[in-house]
C-alpha positions, 0 to 999 in steps of 0.5 A, spaced: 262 286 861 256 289 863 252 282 864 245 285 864 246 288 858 246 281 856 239 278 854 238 271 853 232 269 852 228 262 853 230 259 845 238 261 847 243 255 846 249 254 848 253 252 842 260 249 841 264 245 836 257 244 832 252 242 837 248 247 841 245 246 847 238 249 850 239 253 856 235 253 862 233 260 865 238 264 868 237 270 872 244 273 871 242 274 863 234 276 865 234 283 862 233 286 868 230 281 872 223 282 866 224 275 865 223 274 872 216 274 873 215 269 867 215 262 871 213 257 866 206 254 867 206 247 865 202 241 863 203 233 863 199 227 862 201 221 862 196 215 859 196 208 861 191 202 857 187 197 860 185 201 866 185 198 873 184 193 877 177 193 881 175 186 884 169 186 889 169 187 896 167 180 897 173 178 893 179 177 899 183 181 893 179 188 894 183 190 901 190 190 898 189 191 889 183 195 888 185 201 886 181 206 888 183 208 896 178 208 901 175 213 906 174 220 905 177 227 902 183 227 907 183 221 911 183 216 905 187 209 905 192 208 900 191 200 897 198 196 895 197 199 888 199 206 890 201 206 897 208 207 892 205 215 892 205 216 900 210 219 900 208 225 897 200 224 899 201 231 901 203 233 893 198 229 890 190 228 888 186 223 886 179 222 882 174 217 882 166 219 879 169 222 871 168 221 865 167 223 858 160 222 857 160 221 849 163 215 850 161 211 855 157 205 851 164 205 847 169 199 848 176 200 852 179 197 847 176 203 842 177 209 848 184 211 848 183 216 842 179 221 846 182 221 854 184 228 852 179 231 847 173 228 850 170 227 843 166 223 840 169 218 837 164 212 837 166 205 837 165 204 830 163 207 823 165 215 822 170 217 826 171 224 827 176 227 834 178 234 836 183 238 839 187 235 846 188 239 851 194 238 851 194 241 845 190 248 847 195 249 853 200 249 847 197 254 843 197 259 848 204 257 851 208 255 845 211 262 843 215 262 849 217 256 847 222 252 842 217 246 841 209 247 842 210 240 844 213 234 846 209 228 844 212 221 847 208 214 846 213 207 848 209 205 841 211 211 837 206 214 831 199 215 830 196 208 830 190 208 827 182 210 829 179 208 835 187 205 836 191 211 838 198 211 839 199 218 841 194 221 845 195 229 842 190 231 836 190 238 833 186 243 832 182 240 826 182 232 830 188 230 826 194 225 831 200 228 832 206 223 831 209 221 837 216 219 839 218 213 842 226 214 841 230 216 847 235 218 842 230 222 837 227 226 843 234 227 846 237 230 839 232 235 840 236 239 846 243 237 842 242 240 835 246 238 830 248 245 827 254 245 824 257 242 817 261 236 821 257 236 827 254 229 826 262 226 826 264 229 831 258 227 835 260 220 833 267 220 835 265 223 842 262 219 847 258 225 849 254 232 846 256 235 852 264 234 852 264 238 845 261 244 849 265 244 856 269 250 855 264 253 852 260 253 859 266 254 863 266 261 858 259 262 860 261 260 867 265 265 870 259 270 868 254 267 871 252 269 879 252 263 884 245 261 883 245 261 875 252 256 876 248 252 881 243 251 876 247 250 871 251 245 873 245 240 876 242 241 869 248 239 866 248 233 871 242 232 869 242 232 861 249 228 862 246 223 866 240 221 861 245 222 856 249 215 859 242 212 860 240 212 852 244 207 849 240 202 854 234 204 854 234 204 846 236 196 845 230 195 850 226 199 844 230 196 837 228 189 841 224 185 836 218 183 839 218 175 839 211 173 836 208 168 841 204 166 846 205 171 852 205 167 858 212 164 855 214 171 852 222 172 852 226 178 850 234 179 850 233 186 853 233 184 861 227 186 864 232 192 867 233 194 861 225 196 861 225 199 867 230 204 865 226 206 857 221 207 863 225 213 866 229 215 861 223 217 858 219 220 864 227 224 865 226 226 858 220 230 860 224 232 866 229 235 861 224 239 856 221 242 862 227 244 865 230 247 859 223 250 858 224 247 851 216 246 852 211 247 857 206 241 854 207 234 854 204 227 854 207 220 855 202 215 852 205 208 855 202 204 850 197 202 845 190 199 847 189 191 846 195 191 847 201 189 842 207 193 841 213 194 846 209 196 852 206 190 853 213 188 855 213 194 860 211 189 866 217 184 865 220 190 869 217 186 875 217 179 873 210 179 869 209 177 862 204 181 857 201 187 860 194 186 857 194 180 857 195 182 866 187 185 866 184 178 861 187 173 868 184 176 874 181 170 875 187 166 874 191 164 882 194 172 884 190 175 878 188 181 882 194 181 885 199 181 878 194 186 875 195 191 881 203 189 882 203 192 874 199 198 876 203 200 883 210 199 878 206 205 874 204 209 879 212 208 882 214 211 876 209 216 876 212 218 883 219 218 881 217 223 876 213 227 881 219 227 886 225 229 881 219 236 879 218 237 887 227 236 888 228 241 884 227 248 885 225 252 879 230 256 876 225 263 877 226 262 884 219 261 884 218 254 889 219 248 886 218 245 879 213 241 881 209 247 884 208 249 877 206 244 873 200 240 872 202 232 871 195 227 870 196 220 870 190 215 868 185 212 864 179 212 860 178 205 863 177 203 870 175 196 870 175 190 865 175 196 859 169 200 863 170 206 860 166 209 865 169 212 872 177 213 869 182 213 874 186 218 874 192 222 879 194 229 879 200 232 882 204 239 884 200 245 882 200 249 887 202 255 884 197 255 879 192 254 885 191 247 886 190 243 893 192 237 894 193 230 898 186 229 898 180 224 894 176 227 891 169 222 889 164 225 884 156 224 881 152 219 885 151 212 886 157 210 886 161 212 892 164 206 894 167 204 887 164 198 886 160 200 880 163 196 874 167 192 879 168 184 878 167 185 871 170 179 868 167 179 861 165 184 855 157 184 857 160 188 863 162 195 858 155 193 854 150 193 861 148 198 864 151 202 871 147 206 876 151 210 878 151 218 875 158 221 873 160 228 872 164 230 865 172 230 866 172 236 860 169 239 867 177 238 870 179 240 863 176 246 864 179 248 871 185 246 868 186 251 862 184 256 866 189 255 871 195 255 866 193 261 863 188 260 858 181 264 857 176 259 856 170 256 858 168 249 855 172 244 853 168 238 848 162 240 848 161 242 858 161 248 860 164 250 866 169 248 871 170 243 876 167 245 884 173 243 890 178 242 886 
């Protein structure tokens, strides 16, 4: 058998006993090599509520659990909060000085709906939103994929205005559904094609046992490298796989109705810590396999409530946003900024599996290929102003990182809006003058592809990015 005769696409499935498993990329079946040049370009926002911890300078506090660094573009400190992410100074970036500006008056509580559309979506009354980012990207990519997109929250759905619990808006400003079940989103790499799938799946304690011999097939007509791929996708797919069952009690745990400085859960708190990962691996997986090449991942809804406010029992702590309201209490600070550190040590664990792994094109590795955002539309106390925002990877797609990139004027040492304890804060006035984060936005799309030159209303790009 002639092996490039055989072409297999990005949508081709390994099949076996009625269950179908998407294949990542392998060059032995590339048409040549056509396929070759066609590295994926990606895209993955990754959402926090509640903003960050911002205490005064004056404030013993500041030193260790301010979020933002401090210094200049390449010679910037890392606080405690992200010192996690030292490591991988070099593949990352970080923004102060942006923000959306139809929103800025708008309640923190009111602003995750907008984070990636940039709308104007008011605190109250009419409620009108558009097209997400993530969901531009999509439109260009999503034929050379199965699924457009993958849209994942810890509290799954919709939510409702100006209470969003999915951060991805079609064309027309409507909220696209997320997921929040590990096995939900797993079942869409392991599809149910046969009459007596279900069953069989039920009986096995893996999808990836009813395909064995099918890869062992498929195995023997593979080159060296495509072998290689395959078995660390398996790996992989197998390891998330053990980890779901888990994961979902963590989700399936009602939530207890009381107050949170004496919340109790069965799940242990480990068992949230590993929700966390599954679904950050998850992403990890769709990319891989090239089932998408666009992504969110919304870690809860706004005002809290719901199971990501049970996320920081991950590291000893009680309700997530109960965390940004007692910065004032004994080691506030200190207890807003341990959560904060734990979401941007998950984020880096993410980032680090995308730079571990070379991309199945040979073209670098994964992470040199994607763009993956984390942050807020709030920076402190529900300021929706100066959001607090890390990309990582890209450098394929021309990005630069390991620097600290401060924008707009006035506010160079992040000390605007810092301290606030209350709602006056959000109400008051800052001096301070911040660029449009759909500026960035408009640096991106370009950058993965999509012609465009506005996003929500700004035009043009992003200078030094």
């Amino acid at each position: 058998m002639n092996n490039k005769s055989v072409w297999l696409s990005r949508k081709t499935f390994l099949r076996g006993a009625g269950v179908a498993l998407a294949l990542p990329w392998l060059e032995t079946f590339s048409a040549d090599g056509r396929d070759a040049d066609r590295t994926p370009k990606r895209f993955v926002s990754i959402y926090h509520p509640d903003g960050v911890g911002l205490p005064l300078k004056s404030d013993p506090a500041w030193k260790d659990w301010s979020w933002f660094p401090r210094g200049g573009e390449k010679n910037f400190e890392l606080s405690k909060v992200l010192d996690v992410l030292e490591p991988l100074r070099n593949d990352i970036t970080i923004y102060s000085g942006l923000s959306h500006p139809a929103v800025r008056k708008v309640h923190g509580h009111s602003n995750a709906d907008q984070y990636l559309t940039g709308a104007d979506t008011r605190g109250h009354g009419r409620y009108q939103n558009s097209i997400s980012i993530d969901q531009v990207y999509a439109e260009h990519a999503g034929e050379f994929t199965r699924h457009s997109s993958l849209v994942m929250s810890t509290n799954g759905g919709i939510g409702g205005p100006r209470g969003a619990q999915t951060q991805s808006f079609n064309r027309e400003g409507r909220p696209i559904p997320a997921m929040n079940k590990p096995r939900q989103i797993f079942d869409m790499l392991f599809l149910k094609s046969g009459k007596d799938a279900a069953a069989r799946l039920a009986r096995s304690k893996s999808a990836l046992d009813l395909l064995i011999n099918n890869t062992r097939s498929l195995g023997r007509q593979l080159s060296s490298h495509d072998q290689e791929t395959l078995t660390q996708y398996l790996d992989a797919v197998r390891d998330t796989e053990v980890k779901l069952a888990k994961a979902q009690k963590w989700i399936d745990t009602p939530i207890p109705r009381v107050d949170t400085g004496n919340l109790h859960m069965d799940a242990e708190p480990r068992e949230a810590r590993l929700y966390f990962q599954t679904m950050y691996e998850l992403i990890y997986l769709a990319f891989l396999s090239d089932s998408t090449r666009a992504a969110t991942f919304q870690l809860g809804r706004e005002n809290g409530e719901g199971p990501h406010d049970l996320l920081s029992m991950a590291v000893g702590l009680g309700g997530a946003h109960g965390l940004t309201h007692e910065v004032k209490k004994p080691d506030g600070w200190k207890n807003l900024g341990t959560y904060n550190r734990y979401q941007a040590e998950e984020f880096g664990r993410f980032v680090q599996r995308l730079k571990d792994t070379p991309e199945p094109t040979g073209k670098g590795n994964m992470l040199d290929n994607t763009f993956a955002m984390h942050g807020s539309a709030s920076s402190s106390f529900h300021l929706s102003r100066n959001y607090p925002i890390i990309s990582a990877g890209g450098k394929n797609l021309g990005f630069t990182n390991g620097r600290y990139l401060k924008f707009g004027q006035g506010n160079e040492d992040n000390q605007a809006g810092a301290g606030i304890l209350s709602d006056a804060g959000w109400r008051g006035d800052i001096e301070a003058d911040e660029l449009p984060l759909a500026q960035l936005f408009v640096t991106i799309l370009q950058r993965l592809g999509v012609e465009t030159d506005s996003f929500a209303g700004s035009s043009g790009t992003l200078n030094r990015v």
